[in-house]
C-alpha positions as a printed Julia matrix, in Angstrom:
467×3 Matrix{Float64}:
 -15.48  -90.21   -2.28
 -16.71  -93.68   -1.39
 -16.04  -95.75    1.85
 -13.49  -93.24    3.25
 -14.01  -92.82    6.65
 -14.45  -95.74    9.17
 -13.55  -94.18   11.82
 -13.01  -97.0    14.34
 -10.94  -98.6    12.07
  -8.69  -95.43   11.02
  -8.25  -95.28   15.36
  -6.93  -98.68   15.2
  -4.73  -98.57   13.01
  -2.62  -95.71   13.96
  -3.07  -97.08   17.67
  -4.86  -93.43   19.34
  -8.3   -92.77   21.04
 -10.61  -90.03   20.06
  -9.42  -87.97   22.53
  -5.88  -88.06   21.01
  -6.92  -86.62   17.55
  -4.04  -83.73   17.03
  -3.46  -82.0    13.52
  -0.22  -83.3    11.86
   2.26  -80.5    13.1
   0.34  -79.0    15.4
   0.43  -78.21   18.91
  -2.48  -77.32   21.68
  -3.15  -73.93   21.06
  -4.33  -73.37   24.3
  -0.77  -73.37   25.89
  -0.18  -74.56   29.76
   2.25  -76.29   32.32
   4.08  -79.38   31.11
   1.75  -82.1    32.41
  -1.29  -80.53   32.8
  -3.91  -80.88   30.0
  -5.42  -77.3    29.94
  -9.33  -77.05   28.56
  -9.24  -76.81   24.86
 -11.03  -73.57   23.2
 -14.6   -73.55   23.34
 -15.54  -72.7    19.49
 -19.15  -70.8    19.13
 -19.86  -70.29   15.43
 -22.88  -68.0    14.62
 -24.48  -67.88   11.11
 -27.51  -65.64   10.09
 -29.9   -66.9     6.84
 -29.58  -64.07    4.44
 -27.54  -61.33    5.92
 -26.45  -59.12    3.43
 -22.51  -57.22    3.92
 -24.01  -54.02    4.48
 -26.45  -54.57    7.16
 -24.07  -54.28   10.39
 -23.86  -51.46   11.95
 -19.82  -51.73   12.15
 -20.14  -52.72    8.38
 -21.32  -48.89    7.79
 -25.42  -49.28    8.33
 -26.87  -46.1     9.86
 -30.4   -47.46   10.13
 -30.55  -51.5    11.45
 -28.94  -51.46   15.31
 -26.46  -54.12   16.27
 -24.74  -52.83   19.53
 -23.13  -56.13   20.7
 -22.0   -57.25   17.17
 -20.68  -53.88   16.71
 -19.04  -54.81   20.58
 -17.81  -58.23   19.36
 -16.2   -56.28   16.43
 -14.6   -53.73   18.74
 -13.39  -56.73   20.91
 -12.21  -58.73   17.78
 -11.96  -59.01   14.08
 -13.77  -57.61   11.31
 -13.64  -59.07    8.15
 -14.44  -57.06    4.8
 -13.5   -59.23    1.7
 -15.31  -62.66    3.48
 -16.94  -64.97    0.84
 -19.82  -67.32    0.63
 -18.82  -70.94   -0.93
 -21.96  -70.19   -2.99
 -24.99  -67.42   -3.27
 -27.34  -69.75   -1.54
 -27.85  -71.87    1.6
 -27.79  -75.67    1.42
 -24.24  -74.91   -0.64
 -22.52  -72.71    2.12
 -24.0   -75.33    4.66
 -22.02  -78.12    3.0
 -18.8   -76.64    2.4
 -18.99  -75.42    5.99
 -19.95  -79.16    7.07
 -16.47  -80.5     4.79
 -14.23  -77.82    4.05
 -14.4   -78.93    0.53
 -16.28  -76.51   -2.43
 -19.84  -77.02   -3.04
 -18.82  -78.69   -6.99
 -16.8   -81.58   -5.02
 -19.12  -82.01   -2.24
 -22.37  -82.33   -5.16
 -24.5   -79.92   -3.64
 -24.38  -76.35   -5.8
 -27.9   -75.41   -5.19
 -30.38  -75.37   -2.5
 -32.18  -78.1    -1.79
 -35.71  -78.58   -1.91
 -38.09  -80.55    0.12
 -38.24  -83.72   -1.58
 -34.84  -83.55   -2.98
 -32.64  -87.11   -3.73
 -29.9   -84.86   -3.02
 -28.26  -84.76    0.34
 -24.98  -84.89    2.62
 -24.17  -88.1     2.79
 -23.02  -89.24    6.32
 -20.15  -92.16    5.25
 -18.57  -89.77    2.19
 -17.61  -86.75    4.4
 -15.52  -86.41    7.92
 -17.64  -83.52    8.98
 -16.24  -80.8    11.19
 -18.64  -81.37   13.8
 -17.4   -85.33   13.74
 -13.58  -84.05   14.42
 -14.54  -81.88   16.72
 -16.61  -84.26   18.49
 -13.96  -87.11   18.19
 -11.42  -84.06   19.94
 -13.45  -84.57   22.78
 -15.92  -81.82   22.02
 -19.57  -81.73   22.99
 -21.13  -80.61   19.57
 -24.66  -78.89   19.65
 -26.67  -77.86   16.57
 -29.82  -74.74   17.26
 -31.15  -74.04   14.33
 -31.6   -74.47   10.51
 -29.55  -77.85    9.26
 -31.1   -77.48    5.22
 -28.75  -80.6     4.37
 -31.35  -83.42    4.78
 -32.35  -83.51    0.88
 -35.98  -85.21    1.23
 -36.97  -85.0     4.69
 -39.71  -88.09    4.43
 -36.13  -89.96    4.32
 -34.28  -87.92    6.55
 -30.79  -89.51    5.27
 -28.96  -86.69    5.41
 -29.84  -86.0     9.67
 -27.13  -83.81   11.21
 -27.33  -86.46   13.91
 -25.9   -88.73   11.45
 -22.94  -85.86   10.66
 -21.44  -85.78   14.44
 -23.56  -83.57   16.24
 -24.26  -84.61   19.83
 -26.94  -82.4    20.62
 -29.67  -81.45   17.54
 -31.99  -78.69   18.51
 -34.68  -76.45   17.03
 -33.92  -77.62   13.82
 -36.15  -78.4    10.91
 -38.25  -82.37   10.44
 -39.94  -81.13    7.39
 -39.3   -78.51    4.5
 -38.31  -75.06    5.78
 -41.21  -72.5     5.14
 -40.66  -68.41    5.1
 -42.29  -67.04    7.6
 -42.59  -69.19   10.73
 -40.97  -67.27   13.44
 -44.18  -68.09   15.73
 -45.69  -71.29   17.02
 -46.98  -72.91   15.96
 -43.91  -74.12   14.24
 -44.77  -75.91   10.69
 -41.46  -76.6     9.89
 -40.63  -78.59   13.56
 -43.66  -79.41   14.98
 -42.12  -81.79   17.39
 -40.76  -77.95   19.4
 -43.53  -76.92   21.67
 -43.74  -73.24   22.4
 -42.25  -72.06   26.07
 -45.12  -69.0    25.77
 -48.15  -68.75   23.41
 -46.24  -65.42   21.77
 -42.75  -67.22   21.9
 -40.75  -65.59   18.69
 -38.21  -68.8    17.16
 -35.11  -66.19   17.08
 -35.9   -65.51   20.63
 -35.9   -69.48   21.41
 -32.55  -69.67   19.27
 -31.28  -67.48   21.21
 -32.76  -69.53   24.95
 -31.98  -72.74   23.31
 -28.13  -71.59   22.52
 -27.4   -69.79   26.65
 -28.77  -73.14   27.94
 -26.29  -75.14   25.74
 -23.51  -72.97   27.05
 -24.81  -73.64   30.89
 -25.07  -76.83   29.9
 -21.84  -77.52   28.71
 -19.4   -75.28   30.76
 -17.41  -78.03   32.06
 -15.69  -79.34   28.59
 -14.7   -77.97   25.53
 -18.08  -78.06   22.99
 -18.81  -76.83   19.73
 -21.88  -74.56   18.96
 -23.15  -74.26   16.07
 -26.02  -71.69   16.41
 -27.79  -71.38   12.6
 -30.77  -68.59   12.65
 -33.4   -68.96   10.11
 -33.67  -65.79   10.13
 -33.69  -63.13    8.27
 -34.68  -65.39    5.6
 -37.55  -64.04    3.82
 -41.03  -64.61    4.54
 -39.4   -61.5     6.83
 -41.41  -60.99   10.18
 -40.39  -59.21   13.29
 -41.74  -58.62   16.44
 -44.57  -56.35   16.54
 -43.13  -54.04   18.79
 -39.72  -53.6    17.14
 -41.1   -53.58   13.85
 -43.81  -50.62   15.14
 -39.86  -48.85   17.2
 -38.64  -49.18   13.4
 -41.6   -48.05   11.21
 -41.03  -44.54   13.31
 -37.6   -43.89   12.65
 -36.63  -41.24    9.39
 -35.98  -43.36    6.23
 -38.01  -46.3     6.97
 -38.81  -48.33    4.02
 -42.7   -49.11    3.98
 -43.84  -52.68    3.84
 -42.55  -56.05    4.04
 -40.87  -55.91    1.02
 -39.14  -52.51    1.08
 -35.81  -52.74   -0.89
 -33.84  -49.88    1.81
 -33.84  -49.9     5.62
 -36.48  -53.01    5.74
 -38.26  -52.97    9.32
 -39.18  -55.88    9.54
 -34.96  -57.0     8.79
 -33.87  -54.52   11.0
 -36.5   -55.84   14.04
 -35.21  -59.54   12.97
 -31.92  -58.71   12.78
 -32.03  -56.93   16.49
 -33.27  -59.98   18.04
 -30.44  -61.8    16.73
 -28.22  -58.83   17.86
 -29.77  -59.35   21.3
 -28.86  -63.3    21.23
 -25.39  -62.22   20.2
 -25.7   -60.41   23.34
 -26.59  -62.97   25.77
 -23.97  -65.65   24.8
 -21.55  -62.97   25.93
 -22.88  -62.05   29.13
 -23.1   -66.25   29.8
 -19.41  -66.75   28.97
 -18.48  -63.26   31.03
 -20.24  -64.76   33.73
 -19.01  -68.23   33.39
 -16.16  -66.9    33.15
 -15.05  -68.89   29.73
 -15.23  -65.95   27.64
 -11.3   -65.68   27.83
 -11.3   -69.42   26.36
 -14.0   -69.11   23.54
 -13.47  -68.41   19.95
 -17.02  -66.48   19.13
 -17.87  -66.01   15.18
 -20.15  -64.4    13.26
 -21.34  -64.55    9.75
 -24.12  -65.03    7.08
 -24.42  -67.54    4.75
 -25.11  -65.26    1.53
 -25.99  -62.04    0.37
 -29.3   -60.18    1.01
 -32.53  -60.66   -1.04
 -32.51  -58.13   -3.54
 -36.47  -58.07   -3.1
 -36.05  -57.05    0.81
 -33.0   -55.15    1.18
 -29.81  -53.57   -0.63
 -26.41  -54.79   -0.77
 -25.17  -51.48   -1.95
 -22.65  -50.5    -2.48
 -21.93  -53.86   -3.43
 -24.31  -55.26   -6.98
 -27.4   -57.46   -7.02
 -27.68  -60.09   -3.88
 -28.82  -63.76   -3.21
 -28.45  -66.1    -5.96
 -26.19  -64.13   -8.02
 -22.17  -64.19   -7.72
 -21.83  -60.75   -7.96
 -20.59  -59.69   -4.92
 -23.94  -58.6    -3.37
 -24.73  -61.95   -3.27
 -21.36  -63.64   -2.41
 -20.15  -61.03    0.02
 -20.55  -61.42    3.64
 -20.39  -60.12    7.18
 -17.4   -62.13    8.88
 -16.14  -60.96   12.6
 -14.63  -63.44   14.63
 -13.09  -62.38   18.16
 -10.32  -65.04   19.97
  -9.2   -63.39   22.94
  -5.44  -63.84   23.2
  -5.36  -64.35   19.83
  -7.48  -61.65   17.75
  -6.17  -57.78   18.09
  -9.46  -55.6    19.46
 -10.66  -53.56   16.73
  -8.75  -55.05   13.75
  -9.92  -55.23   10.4
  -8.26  -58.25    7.79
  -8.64  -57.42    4.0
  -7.81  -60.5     2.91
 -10.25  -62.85    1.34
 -11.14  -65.72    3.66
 -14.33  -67.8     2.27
 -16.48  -70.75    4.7
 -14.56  -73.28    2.98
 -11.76  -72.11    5.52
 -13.93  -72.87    8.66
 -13.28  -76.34    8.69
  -9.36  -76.53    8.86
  -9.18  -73.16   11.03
 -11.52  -75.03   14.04
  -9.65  -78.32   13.94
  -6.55  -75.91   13.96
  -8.07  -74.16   16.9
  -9.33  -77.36   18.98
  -6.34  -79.51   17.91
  -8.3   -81.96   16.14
  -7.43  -84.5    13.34
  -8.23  -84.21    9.85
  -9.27  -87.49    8.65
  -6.39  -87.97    5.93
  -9.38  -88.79    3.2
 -11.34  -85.93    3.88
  -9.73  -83.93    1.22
  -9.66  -79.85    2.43
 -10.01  -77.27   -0.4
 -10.22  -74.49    2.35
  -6.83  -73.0     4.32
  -6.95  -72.51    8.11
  -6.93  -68.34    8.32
  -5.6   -68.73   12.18
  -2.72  -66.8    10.46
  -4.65  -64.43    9.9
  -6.61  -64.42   12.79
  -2.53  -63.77   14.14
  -2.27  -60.45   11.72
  -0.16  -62.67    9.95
  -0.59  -63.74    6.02
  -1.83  -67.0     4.44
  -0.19  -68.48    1.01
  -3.69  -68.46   -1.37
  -4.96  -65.42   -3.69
  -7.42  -67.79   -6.43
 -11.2   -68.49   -4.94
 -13.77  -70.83   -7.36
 -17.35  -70.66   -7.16
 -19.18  -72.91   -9.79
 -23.58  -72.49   -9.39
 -24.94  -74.53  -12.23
 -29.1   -73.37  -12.79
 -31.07  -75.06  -15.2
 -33.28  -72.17  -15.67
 -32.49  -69.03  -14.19
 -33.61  -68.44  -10.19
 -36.46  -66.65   -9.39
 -33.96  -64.04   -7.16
 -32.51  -62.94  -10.76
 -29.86  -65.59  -10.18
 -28.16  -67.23  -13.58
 -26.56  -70.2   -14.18
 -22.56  -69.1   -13.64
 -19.4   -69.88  -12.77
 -16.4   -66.86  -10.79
 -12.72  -67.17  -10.13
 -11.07  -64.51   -7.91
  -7.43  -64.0    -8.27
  -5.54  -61.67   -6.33
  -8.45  -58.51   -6.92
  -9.33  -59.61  -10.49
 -13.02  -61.14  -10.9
 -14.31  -62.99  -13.72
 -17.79  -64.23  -14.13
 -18.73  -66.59  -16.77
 -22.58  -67.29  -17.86
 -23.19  -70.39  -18.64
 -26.47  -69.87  -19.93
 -25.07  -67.56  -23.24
 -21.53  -68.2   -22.56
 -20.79  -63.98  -22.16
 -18.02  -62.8   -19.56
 -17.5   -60.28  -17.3
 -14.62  -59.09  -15.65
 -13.94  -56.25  -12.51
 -11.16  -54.95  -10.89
 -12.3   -54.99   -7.27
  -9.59  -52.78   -6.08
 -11.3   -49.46   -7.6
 -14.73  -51.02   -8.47
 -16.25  -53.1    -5.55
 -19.76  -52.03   -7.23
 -18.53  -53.94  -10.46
 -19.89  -51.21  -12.87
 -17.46  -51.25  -15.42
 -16.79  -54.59  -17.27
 -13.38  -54.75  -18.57
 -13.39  -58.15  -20.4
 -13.09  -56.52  -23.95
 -11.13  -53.9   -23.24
  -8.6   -56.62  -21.36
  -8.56  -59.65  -23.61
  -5.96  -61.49  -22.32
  -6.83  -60.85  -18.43
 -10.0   -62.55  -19.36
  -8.5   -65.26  -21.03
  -5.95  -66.44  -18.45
  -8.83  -65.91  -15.32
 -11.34  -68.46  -18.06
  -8.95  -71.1   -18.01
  -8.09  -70.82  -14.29
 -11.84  -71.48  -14.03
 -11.79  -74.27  -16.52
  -8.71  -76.16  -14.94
 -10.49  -76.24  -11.8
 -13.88  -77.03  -13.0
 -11.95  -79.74  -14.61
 -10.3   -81.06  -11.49
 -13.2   -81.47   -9.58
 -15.06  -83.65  -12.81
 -17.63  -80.97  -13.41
 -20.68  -82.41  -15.31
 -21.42  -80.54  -18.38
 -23.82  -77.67  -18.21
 -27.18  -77.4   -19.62
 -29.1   -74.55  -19.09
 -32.03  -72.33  -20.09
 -32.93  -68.81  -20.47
 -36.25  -69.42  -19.48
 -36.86  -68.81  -15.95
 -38.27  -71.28  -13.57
């Protein structure tokens, strides 16, 4: 995409202000008097590094504790067939950022510290650039992992619409530095000498709220953890280590305690956003989401029942924790079984928030208000296309997926074999039917080639030989 989006110009030219964005054929979802502009929903989306679909407690998990996420489920939707864009970060991060799949944005891997790769502000209309030119106030906390080579800092979410940047990474993000001092953003200075980073996530994100209560805004509250090096407090960890069935050591494949005391904390910070918008009273205005941005570490935790984890596209590792709660809009308690992936963020917030989609920012994702409605959305074929030179240290392997309708395909690029599940009586994907079903296979391959086609995939090279 080159020299799409000049924004000033595109205003111009079809004579409206920022504040005047609307998407074509939509109204103000937020209802209200003829001639009275009522406040738009406030949008507060949530993501945890490395969450695996089995770790909530309203997802099934008898051993981690997550009262107010189990709440927010009670109060609002609970996804259980939500998809990552891709079985890593930087990939999920971008098609977040665009609404477009990770092939067509360029970025189908993580991205390492000195990496020419980036997102390039000038090539994408981000969501956090509608939003902002809908007249929100847009606030990053957290973990950006977009930047590419961070000497160069070209790809700076403050070059991607965000008004307020906070907590988030200057240099390469390292495991393991959830206390000060902070290697990874050494210009934050602790509050306390003990301070724990998902406890100032959680500060930093309350504040923004406070902050901001006055106009619509856009938080966009990225944890880094529970991305492994996994550390938790000492005291939860010690509360954890005592109950029956706790895995031993940092590295403990079931009922981690060091996870389950990370993924508390961020339970707690789910928490305290809700008290601040009960007691700001905008909780009756605020769409509140929460989800994870792949599958768990197979070296740290289980995914089971779902197979493998992070870096692989079988579902433990594609799979994710989705609940999403719209007052109004969301009935308490429901569960969707439909597939919704984080390519649909960006057209379901500028949906919600009545902001314009640049006509050049082209949207691979559907808006899943609809659903959010109990209603249905027209789409039953998802693409994920993870291209490895040599195989990832997690076990993952150069592949490609198409889901259509509950038929899975997997194809290996690095020795060309296939696999195919029926998801309907095999979420586990234990039995591969992709001899026994021929032509299945066949038709779900060239689905997967057509599209890999359309976006100009490069050709694959790969290697058995792991990095």
């Amino acid at each position: 995409m080159n020299n799409i989006l000049n924004r000033r110009d595109f205003l111009k030219a079809i004579g409206l202000g920022a504040a005047s964005f609307a998407v074509p054929g939509c109204r103000g979802l937020s209802g209200g008097p003829v001639g009275k502009v009522p406040k738009k929903p406030n949008i507060i989306f949530i993501l945890a590094d490395d969450l695996g679909w089995a770790e909530l407690g309203c997802y099934g998990n008898k051993f981690n504790e997550t009262p107010h996420l189990d709440k927010l489920a009670q109060e609002g939707m609970r996804f259980t067939q939500a998809y990552a864009t891709a079985p890593v970060c930087s990939p999920y991060r971008a098609a977040l950022m665009t609404g477009q799949y990770p092939l067509r944005v360029g970025i189908t891997d993580y991205l390492r510290r000195d990496d020419s790769n980036y997102l390039r502000p000038g090539q994408h209309y981000t969501i956090a650039e509608a939003l902002r030119d809908a007249g929100y106030t847009t606030g990053l906390i957290g973990k950006w992992h977009l930047m590419g080579d961070y000497r160069k800092r070209k790809g700076d979410p403050k070059l991607h619409g965000f008004t307020e940047v906070i907590c988030s990474e200057t240099s390469y993000i390292g495991g393991g530095y959830y206390f000060p001092p902070y290697k990874h953003m050494p210009q934050v200075k602790p509050r306390t000498p003990d301070e724990y980073l998902v406890d100032r996530v959680n500060q930093e994100a309350v504040e923004f709220i406070e902050r901001n209560k006055d106009k619509p805004f856009f938080l966009y509250k990225s944890h880094y953890a529970v991305h492994t090096r996994l550390i938790g407090k000492p005291q939860l960890v010690q509360q954890y280590s005592q109950k029956p069935g706790a895995g031993k050591g940092k590295k403990a494949p079931k009922n981690n305690v060091h996870l389950a005391a990370q993924l508390e904390t961020i339970d707690e910070g789910v928490g305290m956003i809700m008290s601040k918008l009960d007691e700001l009273e905008l909780a009756d205005n605020t769409v509140l989401i929460f989800a994870s941005d792949n599958g768990g570490e197979s070296r740290v935790t289980t995914n089971a029942p779902l197979r493998e984890g992070k870096s692989t596209l079988y579902e433990g590792g594609i799979r994710v924790p989705l609940i999403i709660s719209w007052p109004g809009k969301t009935k308490p308690g429901s569960v969707c079984k439909t597939p919704a992936m984080s390519i649909d963020f960006y057209p379901t917030f500028a949906q919600i928030a009545a902001a314009n989609i640049h006509p050049a920012q082209k949207i691979d994702g559907a808006s899943i208000v609809p659903l959010l409605e109990a209603k249905t959305i027209a789409r039953d074929t998802l693409y994920w296309h993870y291209p490895l030179a040599r195989p990832h240290f997690l076990g993952g392997r150069s592949s490609g997926a198409v889901r259509k309708g509950n038929w899975k395909l997997i194809e290996f690029f690095d020795d060309g074999h296939l696999e195919l599940y029926n998801l309907a009586d095999d979420i586990a994907e234990k039995n591969n039917l992709a001899e026994k079903m021929p032509e299945k296979t066949k038709q779900l391959r060239q689905l997967l080639l057509r599209w890999r086609k359309s976006l100009n995939a490069q050709p694959i090279t790969c290697s058995l030989e792991k990095r």
